[in-house]
N, C-alpha and C positions, 0 to 999 in steps of 0.2 A: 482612309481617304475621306475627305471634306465634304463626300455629295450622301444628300438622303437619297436614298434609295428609289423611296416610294413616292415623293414629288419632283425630284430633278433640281430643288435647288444646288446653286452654289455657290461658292462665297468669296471672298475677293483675291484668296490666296492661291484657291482653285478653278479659273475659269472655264474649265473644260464639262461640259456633261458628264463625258467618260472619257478614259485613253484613247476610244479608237478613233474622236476628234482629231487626235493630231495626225494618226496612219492616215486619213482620210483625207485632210490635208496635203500630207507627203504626195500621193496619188493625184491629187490635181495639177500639183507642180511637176511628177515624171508620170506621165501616164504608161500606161501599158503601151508600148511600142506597135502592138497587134491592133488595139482598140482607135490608133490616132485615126482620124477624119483627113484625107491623102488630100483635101483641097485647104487644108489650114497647115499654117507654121507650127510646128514646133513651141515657137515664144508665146504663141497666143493660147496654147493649152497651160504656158508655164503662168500667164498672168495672175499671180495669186493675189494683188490687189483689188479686181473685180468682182470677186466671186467669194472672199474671205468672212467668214464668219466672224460677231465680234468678238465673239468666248476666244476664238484662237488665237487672234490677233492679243488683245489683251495675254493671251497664256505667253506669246513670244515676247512682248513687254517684261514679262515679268522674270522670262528666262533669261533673257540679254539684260536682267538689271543688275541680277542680282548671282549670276554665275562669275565669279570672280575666282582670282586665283587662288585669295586665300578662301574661299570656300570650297575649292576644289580639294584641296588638305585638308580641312577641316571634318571631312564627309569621309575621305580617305583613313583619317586616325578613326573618325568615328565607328566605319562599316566594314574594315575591310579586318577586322579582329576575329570578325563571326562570331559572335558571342550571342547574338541577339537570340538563335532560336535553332534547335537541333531536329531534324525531320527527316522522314521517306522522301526521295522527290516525288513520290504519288500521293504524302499528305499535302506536301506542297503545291500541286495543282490544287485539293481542293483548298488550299489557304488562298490562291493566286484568284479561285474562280468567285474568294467573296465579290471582287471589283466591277460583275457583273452590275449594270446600271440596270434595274427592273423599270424605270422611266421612259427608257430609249427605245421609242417606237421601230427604229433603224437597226436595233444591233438585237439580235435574238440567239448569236451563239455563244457562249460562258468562253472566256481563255482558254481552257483543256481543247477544245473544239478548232478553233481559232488555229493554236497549234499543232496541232495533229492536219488539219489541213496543210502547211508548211511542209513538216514533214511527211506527207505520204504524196504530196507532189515530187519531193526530191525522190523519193523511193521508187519512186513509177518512174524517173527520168534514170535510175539504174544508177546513181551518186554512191560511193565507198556511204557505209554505213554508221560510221562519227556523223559525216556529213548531216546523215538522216535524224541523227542524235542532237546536232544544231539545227534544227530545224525545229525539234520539239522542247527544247530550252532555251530556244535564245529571249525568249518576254521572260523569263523567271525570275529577273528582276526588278519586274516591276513590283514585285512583293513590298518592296519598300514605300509604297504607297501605304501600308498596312501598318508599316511600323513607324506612319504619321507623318513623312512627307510630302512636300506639298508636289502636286502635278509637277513644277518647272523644274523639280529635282529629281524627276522620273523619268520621262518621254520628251519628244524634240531632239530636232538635230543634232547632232553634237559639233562640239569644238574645239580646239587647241585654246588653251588659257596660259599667260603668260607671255602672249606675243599680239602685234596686230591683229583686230580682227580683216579678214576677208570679207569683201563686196558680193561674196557669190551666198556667203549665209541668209538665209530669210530674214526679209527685215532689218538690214544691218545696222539701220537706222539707230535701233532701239541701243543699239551700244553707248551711244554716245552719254545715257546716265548712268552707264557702269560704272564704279571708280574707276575700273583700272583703266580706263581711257583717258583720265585727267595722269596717269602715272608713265611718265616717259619710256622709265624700264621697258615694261610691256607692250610701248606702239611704237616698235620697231618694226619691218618684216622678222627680225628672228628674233626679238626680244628677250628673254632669258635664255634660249636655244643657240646651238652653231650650226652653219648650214652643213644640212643632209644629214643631222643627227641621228633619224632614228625617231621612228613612231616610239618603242620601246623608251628612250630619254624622253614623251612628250607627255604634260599632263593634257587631258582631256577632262572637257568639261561635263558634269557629276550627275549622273543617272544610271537607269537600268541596262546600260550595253558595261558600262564598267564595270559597275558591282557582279554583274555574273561572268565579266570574263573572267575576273578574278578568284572569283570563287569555282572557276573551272579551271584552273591553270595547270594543275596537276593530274587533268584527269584525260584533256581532249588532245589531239592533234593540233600543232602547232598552225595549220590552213584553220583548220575551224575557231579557234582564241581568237585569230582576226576575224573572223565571220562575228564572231560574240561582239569585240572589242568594235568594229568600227561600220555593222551594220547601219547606222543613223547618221554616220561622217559623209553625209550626202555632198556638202561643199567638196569634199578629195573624191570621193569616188564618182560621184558625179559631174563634177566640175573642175577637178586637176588643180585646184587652187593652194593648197598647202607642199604642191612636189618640193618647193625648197627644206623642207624637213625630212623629207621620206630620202634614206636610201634603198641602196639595191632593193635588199630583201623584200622591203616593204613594200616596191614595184610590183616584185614578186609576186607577195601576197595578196594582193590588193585583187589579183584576178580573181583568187578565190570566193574575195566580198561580191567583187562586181558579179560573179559564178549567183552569190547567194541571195541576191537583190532583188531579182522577182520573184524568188518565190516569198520572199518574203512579205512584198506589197500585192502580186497577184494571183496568189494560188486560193482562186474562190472554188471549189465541189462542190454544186447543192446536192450531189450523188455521191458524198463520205460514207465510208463504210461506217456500220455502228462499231463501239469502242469493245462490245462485248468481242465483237471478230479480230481487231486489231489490236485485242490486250497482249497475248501469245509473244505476239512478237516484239512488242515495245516491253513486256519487261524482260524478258530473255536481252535486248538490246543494252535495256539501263545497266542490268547486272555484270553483262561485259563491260562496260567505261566506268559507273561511277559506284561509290560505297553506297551503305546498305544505306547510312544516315548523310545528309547533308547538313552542314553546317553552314545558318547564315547571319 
């Protein structure tokens, strides 16, 4: 990843400080349902042009420039081979936790932390135990920061590529210097799609909920792929904006994400257990779902 560590710069590929910029973001647009202020709308917790940082703003720029459909394929041939790098997933947290920003007066817990908080919310709310397993993998792909990605090909919303964009995406603005919004094919509502095809038939735009869904395809419950695959599809699961692609299943499915959505943006503990007590059971957990080595 782009940023020095030790003074916080960053450079113009990577607007972000750190990743948790844009979770943080996410959280001012839906906030905790618990935490809203009962004398304000709804909309005025969502006004994310008020209050928007310029690093973010700029990161969405540069993700709506440049996520197109042929980079969506391109990233796919690239990453989805696994070739790059063969691991424990417990050497992989500590590869995940280089990402830690030592600048960021604001963020003082490493990824491994981060996650384990996710999952042991779910485990306390008594969730089947895959579940508990997506909770503790579902950021494992942001590793791809690592193998020199820039931020907009990591984290951020995601999207359907190859069709319209939707008004409910952040910033929708920004599309308009995509290519493929000069390219008719794709600004249709179903653009390369038929309607109610199938999230499965739909590319999605290229970062870390794709690359590890896929690289868990074989290992997880079919509920928890979509918790992988479409936790960041804030425009569908939030906003119902893409239903003319989704069938049934998908309907389905989809309760599952919406199931997995706050723990994922608000399961804060400052009373985490240490990792020494919670090793026991997270790797008795791993060694039931996934092999010894991961391939990414």
């Amino acid at each position: 990843m782009s940023i020095n560590k030790n003074s916080g710069i960053v450079d113009g590929n990577n607007p972000l400080h750190n990743l948790d910029e844009w979770e943080e973001d996410v959280i001012k647009r839906y906030p905790d349902p618990t935490s809203i202020n009962k004398d304000k709308k709804e909309e005025q917790f969502r006004n994310y042009e008020e209050t928007e940082k310029d690093g973010v703003k700029e990161f969405y720029r540069l993700n709506h420039l440049y996520q197109t459909y042929e980079f969506v394929q391109q990233k796919k041939a690239q990453y989805l081979k696994f070739d790059k790098k063969e691991m424990p997933i417990w050497s992989a947290f500590e590869f995940l936790n280089e990402l830690v920003d030592d600048s960021d007066p604001d963020t003082d817990l490493d990824q491994m932390q981060h996650l384990l908080q996710t999952s042991e919310a779910i485990r306390n709310d008594g969730h089947p135990d895959w579940m508990v397993l997506v909770g503790l993998i579902h950021d494992m792909g942001k590793v791809l920061c690592l193998f020199g990605e820039p931020q907009w090909a990591v984290v951020g919303d995601t999207f359907p590529v190859g069709c319209a964009y939707s008004d409910k995406i952040v910033y929708p603005e920004f599309f308009q210097h995509n290519p493929d919004y000069q390219n008719p094919t794709y600004q249709t509502k179903l653009g390369v799609y038929t309607q109610n095809c199938g999230l499965d038939n739909v590319h999605m735009s290229w970062g870390h909920d794709e690359y590890v869904y896929h690289m868990m395809k074989d290992y997880i419950p079919e509920p928890g792929l979509y918790m992988l695959r479409y936790h960041s599809f804030y425009s569908q699961h939030r906003e119902n904006a893409y239903d003319h692609l989704m069938n049934e299943k998908d309907h389905e499915m989809f309760k599952w994400v919406r199931l997995f959505n706050p723990y994922d943006l608000y399961s804060k503990n400052p009373n985490q257990k240490s990792w020494e007590e919670l090793k026991p059971y997270y790797q008795a957990l791993v060694a039931k779902y996934l092999p010894v080595n991961i391939k990414f």
